[in-house]
C-alpha positions as a Markdown table, in Angstrom:
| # | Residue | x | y | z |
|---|---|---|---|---|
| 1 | Unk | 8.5 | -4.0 | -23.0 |
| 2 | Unk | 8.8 | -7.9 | -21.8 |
| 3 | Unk | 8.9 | -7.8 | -18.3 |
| 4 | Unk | 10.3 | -10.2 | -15.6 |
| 5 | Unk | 8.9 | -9.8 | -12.7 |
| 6 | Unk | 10.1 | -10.5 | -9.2 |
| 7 | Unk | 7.5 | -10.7 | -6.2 |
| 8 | Unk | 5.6 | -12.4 | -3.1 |
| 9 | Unk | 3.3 | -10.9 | -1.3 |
| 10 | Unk | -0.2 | -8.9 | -1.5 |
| 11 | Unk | 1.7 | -5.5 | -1.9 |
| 12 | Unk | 3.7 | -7.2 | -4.7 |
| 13 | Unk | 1.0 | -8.5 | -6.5 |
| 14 | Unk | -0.9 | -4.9 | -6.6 |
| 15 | Unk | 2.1 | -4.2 | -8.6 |
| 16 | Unk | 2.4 | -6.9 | -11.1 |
| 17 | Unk | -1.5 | -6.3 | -11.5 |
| 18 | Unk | -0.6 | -3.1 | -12.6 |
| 19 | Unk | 1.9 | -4.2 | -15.2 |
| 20 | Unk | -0.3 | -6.8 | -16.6 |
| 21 | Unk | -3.0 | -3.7 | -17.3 |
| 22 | Unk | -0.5 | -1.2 | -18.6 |
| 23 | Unk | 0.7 | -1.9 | -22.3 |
| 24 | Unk | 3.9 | -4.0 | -21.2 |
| 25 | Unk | 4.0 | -7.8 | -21.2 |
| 26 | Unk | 4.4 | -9.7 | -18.2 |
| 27 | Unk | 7.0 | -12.7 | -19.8 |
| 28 | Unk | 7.5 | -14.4 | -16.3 |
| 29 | Unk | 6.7 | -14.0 | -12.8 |
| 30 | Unk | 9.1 | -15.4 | -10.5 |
| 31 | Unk | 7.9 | -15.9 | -6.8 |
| 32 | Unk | 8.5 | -18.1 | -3.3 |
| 33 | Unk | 7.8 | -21.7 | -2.8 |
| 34 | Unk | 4.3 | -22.4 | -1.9 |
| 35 | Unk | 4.0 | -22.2 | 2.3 |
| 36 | Unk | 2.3 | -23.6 | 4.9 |
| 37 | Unk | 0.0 | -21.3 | 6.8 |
| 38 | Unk | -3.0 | -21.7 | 8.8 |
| 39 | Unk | -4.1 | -23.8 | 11.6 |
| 40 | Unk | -4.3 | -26.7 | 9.2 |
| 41 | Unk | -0.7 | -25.6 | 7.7 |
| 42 | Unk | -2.2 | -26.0 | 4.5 |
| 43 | Unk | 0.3 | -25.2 | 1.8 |
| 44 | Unk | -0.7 | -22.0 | 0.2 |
| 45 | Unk | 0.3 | -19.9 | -2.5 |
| 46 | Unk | 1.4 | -16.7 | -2.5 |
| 47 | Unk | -0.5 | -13.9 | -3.4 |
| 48 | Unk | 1.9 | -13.3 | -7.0 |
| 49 | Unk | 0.9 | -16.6 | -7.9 |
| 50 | Unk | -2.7 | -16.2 | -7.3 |
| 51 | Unk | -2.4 | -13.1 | -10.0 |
| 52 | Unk | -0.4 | -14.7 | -12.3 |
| 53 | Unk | -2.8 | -18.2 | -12.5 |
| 54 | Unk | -5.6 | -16.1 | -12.7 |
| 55 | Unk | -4.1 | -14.4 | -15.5 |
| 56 | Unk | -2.5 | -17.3 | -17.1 |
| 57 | Unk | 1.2 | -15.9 | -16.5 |
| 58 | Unk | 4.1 | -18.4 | -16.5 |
| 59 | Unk | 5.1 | -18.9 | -13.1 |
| 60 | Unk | 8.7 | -20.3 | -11.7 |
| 61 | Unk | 8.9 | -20.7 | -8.1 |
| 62 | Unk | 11.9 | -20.8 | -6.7 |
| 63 | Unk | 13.8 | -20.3 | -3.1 |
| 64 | Unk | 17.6 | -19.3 | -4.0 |
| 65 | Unk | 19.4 | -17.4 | -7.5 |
| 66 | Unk | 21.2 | -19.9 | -8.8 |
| 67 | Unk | 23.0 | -21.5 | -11.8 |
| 68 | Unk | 19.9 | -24.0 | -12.2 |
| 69 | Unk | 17.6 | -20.6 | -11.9 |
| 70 | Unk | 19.3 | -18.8 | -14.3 |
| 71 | Unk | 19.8 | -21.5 | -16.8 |
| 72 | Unk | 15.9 | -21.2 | -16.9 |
| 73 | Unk | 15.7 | -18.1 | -18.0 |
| 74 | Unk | 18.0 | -18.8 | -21.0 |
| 75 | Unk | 14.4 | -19.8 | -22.2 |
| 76 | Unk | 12.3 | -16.6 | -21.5 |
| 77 | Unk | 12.3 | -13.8 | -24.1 |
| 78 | Unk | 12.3 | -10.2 | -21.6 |
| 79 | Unk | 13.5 | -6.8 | -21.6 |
| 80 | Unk | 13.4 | -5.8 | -18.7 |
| 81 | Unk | 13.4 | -7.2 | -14.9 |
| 82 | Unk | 11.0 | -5.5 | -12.2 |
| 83 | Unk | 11.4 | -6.6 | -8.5 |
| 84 | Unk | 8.9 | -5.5 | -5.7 |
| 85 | Unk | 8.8 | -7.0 | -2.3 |
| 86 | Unk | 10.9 | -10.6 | -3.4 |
| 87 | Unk | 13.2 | -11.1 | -0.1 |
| 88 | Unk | 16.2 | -12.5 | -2.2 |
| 89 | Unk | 19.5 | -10.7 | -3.9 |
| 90 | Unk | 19.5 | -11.0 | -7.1 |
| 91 | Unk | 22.3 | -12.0 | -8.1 |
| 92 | Unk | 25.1 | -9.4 | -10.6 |
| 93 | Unk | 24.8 | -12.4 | -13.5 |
| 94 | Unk | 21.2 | -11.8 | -13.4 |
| 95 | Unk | 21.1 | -8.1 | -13.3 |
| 96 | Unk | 23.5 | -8.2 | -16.4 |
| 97 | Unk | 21.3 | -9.6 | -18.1 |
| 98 | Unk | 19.1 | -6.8 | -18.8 |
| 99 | Unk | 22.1 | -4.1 | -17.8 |
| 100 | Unk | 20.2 | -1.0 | -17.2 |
| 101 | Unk | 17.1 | -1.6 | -17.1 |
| 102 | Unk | 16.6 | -3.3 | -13.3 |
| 103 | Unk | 13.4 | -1.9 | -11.8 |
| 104 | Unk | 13.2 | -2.4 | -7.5 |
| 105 | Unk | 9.9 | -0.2 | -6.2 |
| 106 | Unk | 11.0 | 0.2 | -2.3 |
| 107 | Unk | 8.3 | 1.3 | 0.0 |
| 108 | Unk | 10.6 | 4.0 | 1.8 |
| 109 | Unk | 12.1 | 7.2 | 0.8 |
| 110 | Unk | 15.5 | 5.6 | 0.3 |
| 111 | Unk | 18.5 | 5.9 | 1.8 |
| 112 | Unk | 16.3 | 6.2 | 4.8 |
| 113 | Unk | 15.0 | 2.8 | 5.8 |
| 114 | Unk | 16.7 | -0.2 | 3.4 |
| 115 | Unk | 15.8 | -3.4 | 3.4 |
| 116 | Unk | 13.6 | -5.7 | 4.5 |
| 117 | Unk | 10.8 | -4.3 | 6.6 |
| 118 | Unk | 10.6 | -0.4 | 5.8 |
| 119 | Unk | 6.5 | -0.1 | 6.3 |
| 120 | Unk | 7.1 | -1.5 | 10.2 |
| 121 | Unk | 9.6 | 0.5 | 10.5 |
| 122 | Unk | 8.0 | 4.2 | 9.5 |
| 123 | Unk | 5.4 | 3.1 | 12.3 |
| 124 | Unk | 7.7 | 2.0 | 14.8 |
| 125 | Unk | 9.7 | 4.9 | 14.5 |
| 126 | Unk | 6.4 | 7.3 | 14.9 |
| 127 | Unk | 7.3 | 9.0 | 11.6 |
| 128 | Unk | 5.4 | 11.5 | 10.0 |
| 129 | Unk | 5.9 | 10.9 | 6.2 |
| 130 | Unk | 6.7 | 8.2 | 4.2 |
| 131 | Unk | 7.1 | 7.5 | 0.5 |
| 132 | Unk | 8.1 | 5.5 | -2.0 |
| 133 | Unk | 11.3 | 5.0 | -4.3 |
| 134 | Unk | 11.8 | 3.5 | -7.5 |
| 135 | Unk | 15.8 | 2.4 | -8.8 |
| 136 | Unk | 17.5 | 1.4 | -10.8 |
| 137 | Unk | 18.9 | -1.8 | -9.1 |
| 138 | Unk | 22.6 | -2.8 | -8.5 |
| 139 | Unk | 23.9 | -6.3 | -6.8 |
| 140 | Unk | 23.9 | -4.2 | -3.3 |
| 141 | Unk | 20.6 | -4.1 | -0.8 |
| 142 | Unk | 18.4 | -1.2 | -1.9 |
| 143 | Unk | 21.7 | 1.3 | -3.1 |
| 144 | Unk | 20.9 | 1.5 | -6.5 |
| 145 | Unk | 20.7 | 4.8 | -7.9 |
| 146 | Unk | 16.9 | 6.6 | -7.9 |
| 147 | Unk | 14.6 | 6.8 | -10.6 |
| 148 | Unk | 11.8 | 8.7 | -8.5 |
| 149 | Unk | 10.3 | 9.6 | -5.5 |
| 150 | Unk | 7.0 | 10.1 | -4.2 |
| 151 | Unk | 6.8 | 11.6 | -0.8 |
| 152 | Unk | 3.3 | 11.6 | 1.7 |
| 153 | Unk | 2.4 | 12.4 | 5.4 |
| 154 | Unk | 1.4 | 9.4 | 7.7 |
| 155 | Unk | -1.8 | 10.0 | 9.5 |
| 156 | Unk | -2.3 | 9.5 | 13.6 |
| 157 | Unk | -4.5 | 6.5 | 12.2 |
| 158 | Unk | -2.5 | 4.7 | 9.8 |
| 159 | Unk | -1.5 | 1.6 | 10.3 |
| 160 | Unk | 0.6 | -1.0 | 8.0 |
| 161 | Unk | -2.6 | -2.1 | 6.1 |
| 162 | Unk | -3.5 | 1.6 | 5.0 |
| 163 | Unk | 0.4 | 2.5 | 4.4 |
| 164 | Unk | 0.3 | 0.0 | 2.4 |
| 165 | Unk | -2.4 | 0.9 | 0.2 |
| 166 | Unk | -1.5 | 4.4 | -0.1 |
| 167 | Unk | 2.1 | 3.3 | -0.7 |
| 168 | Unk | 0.4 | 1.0 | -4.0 |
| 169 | Unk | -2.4 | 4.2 | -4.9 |
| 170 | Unk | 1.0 | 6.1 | -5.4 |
| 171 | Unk | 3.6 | 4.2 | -6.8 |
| 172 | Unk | 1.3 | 1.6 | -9.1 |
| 173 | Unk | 1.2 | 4.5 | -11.9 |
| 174 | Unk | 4.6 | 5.8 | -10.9 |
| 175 | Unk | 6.2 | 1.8 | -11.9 |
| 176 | Unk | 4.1 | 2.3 | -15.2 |
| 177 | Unk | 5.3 | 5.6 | -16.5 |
| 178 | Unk | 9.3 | 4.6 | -15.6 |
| 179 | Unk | 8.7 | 1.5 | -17.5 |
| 180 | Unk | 7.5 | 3.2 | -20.3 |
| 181 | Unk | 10.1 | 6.3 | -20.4 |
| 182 | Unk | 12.6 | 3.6 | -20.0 |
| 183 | Unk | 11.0 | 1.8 | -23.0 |
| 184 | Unk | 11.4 | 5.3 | -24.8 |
| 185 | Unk | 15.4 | 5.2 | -24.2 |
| 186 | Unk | 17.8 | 6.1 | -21.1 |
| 187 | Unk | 16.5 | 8.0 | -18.4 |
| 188 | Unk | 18.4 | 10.0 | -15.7 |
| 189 | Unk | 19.3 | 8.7 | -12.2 |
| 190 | Unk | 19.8 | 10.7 | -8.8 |
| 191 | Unk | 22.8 | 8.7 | -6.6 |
| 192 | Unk | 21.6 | 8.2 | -2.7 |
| 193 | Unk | 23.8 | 9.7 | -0.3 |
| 194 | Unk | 24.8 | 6.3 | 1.7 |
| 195 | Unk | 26.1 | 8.7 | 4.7 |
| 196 | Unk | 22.1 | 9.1 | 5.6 |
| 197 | Unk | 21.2 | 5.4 | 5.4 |
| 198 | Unk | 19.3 | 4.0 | 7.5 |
| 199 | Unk | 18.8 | 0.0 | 7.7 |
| 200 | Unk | 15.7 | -2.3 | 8.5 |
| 201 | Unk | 15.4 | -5.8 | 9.6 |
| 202 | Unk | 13.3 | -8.7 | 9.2 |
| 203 | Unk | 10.3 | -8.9 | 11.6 |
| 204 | Unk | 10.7 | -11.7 | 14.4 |
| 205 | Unk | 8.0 | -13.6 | 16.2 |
| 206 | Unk | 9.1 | -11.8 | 19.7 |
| 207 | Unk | 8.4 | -8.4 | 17.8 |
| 208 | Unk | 4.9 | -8.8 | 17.6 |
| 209 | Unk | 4.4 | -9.4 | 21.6 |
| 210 | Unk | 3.4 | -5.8 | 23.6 |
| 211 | Unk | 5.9 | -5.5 | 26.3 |
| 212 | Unk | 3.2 | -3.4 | 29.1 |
| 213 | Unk | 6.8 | -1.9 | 30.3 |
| 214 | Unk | 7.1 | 0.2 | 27.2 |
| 215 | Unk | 6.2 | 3.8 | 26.9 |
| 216 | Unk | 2.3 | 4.4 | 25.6 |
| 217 | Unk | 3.4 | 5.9 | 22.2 |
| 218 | Unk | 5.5 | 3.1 | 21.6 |
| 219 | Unk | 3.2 | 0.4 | 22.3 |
| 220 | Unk | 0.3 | 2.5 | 20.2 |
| 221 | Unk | 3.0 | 2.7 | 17.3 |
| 222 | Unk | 4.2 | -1.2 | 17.5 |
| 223 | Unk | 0.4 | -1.9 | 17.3 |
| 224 | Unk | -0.1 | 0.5 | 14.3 |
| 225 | Unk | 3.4 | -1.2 | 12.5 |
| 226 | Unk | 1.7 | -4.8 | 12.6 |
| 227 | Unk | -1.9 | -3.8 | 11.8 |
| 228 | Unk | -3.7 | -6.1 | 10.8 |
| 229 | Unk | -1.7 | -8.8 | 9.9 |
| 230 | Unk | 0.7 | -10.3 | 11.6 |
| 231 | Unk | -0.8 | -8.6 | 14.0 |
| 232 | Unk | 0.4 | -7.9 | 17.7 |
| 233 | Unk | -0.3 | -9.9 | 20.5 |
| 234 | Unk | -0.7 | -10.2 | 24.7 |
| 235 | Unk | -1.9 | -13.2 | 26.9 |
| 236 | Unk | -4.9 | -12.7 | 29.1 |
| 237 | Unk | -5.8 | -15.8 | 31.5 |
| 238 | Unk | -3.9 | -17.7 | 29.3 |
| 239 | Unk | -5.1 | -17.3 | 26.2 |
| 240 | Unk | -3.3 | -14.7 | 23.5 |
| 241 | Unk | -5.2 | -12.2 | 21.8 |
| 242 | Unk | -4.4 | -10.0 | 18.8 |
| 243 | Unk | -5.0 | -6.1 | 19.9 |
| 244 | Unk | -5.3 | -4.4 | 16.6 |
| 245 | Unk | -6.1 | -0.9 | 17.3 |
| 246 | Unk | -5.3 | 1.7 | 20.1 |
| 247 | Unk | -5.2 | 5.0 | 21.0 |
| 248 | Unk | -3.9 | 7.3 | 23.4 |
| 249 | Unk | -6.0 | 8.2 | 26.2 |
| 250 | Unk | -3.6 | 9.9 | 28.9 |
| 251 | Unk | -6.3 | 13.1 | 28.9 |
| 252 | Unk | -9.1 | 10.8 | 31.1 |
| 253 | Unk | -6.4 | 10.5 | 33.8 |
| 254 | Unk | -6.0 | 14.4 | 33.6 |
| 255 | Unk | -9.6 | 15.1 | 33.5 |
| 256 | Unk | -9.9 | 13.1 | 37.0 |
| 257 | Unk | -12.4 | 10.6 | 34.8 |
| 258 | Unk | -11.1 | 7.4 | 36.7 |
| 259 | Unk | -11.6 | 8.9 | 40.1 |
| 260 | Unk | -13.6 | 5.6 | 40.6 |
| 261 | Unk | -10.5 | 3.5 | 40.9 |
| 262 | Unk | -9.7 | 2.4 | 44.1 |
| 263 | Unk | -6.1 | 2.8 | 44.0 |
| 264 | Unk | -4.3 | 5.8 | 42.4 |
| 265 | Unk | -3.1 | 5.1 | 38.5 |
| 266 | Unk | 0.7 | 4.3 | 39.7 |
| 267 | Unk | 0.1 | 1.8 | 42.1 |
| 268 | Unk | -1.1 | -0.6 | 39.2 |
| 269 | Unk | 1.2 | -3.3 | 37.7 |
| 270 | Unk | 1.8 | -2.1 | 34.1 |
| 271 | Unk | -0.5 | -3.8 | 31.6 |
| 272 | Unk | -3.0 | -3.6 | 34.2 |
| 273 | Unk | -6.8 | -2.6 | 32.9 |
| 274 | Unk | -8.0 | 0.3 | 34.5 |
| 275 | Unk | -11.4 | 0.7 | 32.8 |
| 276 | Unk | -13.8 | -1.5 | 32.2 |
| 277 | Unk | -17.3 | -0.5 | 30.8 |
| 278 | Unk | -19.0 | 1.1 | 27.9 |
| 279 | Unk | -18.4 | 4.5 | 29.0 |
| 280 | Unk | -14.5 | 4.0 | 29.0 |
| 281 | Unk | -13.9 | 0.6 | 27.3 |
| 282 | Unk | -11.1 | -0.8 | 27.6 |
| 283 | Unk | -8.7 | 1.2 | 29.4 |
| 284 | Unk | -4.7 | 0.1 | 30.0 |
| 285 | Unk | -2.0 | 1.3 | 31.6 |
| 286 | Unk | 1.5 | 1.2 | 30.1 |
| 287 | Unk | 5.0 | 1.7 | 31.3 |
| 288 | Unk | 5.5 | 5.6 | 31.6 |
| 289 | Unk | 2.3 | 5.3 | 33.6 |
| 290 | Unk | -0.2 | 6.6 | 30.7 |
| 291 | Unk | -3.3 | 5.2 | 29.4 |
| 292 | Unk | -4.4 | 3.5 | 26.0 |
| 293 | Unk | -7.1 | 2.5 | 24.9 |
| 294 | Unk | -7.5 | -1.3 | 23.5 |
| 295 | Unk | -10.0 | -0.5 | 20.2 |
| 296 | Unk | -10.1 | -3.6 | 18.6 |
| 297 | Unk | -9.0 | -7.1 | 19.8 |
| 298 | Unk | -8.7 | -10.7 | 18.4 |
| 299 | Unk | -9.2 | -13.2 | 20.9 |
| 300 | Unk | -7.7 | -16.9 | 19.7 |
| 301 | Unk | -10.0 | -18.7 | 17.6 |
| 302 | Unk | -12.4 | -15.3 | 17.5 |
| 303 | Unk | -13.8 | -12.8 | 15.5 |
| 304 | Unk | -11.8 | -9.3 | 15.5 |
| 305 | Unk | -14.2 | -7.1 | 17.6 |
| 306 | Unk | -14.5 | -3.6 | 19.3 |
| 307 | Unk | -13.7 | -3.3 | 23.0 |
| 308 | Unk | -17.2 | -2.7 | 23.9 |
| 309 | Unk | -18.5 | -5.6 | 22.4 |
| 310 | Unk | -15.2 | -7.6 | 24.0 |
| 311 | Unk | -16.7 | -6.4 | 27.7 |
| 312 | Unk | -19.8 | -8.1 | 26.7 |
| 313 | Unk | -18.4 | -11.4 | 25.8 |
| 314 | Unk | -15.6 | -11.7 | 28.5 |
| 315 | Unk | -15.6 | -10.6 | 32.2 |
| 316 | Unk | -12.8 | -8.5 | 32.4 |
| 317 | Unk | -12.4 | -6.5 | 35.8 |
| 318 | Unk | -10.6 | -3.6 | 36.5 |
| 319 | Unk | -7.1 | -4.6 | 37.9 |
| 320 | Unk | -6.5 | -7.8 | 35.8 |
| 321 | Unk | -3.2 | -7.4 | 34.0 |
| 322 | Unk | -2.3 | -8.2 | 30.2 |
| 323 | Unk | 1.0 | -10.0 | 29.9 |
């Protein structure tokens, strides 16, 4: 089939990759406006334009479904439209144009967790399995009725970069054979149950800043839903740094292992480091009055590094507090 596909990002572009391997054509790939990014704010590209130049696809970019849009596509020959990761509707004078055969792949076992930000939001919620969903599209957020499922656990150590690529190892070949039982003729469709829905929402600057005040699993899991890009964040001195891995680490204070602190483990502001060293790293205390552990951290401007080797580099005493 001649395919029209619908993406933006690095998990989108995994999938058009896929399609452009597979014995479909790729027609047109349709993707964002170009954005600035960077400390220079360089305009960039997104990564489902970087496929399809490399490839020699025929690009539109575009910010908004329109009359002028569609009007462009009275041009392109296709069969078939595939969206993954785009961020707009598409509009029902679009999907008519290829009635029945509108492809979303949503990285969620639908109805549980529509819209925009599904991978965060498996993390955030501590959940223990995930999946993936392909549809048949309609001109409502993520309702359409359901081609297939895939369905996987979540490790402890999964964050959103490895989700991710499970989520792609998994549905990639899952995309392929729809599209090419759908080539073959009509194929059957389960309806979601919209009683169980669940919604999502689009990630905000705020949401990537710990808050100390929070319980330890929640801070570990906001950590593991941002991993490793955006990224979350805390200030120290004055200066922010990305912490990008964690664990829990509420055994040590069980075991009597920081008997050396000078004051007992409640008597510390939240956020508050309570280790410091290479036998510990870097230990920090959280809300409900357990312990993490900061694995890896970003300091502005740095490297990402280990907490061990962050001791090294920065004097950090027992006591100081992360904000």
């Amino acid at each position: 089939m001649k395919i029209l596909f619908f993406g933006s990002d690095k998990f989108s572009s995994k999938f058009l990759e896929a399609i452009i391997y597979s014995k479909h054509k790729v027609s047109l790939v349709v993707t964002h406006s170009d954005k600035r990014k960077g400390r220079g704010l360089k305009f960039t590209p997104s990564p489902v334009k970087e496929i399809s130049s490399t490839f020699g696809i025929d690009l539109v970019q575009t910010e908004a479904i329109d009359k002028l849009f569609l009007e462009k596509l009275s041009y392109v020959d296709f069969d078939c439209i595939v969206v993954v990761s785009f961020g707009l509707i598409l509009s029902k004078a679009l999907l008519d144009l290829t009635p029945g055969k509108c492809i979303n792949v949503h990285p969620s076992l639908l109805p549980k967790y529509r819209g925009p930000s599904p991978i965060e939001s498996s993390l955030l919620n501590g959940e223990k399995e995930t999946g993936i969903s392909i549809i048949k599209m309609n001109e409502r957020i993520d309702e359409g009725e359901i081609y297939v499922q895939a369905k996987f656990g979540i490790a402890e150590e999964d964050n959103k970069t490895s989700l991710e690529e499970k989520l792609i190892k998994i549905g990639s070949p899952l995309l392929i054979s729809i599209l090419d039982l759908l080539e073959e003729g009509e194929l059957r469709t389960i309806p979601q149950d919209n009683s169980l829905a669940t919604y999502t929402s689009f990630i905000k600057k705020e949401d990537l800043r710990i808050d100390w005040n929070k319980k330890a699993i929640d801070i570990v899991n906001r950590i593991r839903a941002f991993s490793f890009e955006p990224g979350c964040f805390t200030f120290w001195r004055g200066k922010r740094i990305k912490i990008l891995k964690t664990k829990m680490c509420t055994e040590l204070c069980e075991r009597g292992l920081l008997r050396g602190l000078t004051a007992k483990v409640e008597e510390f502001k939240n956020g508050s480091v309570l280790a410091s060293d290479s036998k510990n790293g870097v230990l920090v205390k959280c809300g409900d009055g357990k312990v993490i552990r900061l694995e890896l951290l970003k300091p502005e401007g740095k490297n990402v590094m280990t907490d061990l080797d962050f001791i090294n580099g920065y004097p950090l005493k027992v006591g100081e507090v992360f904000e």
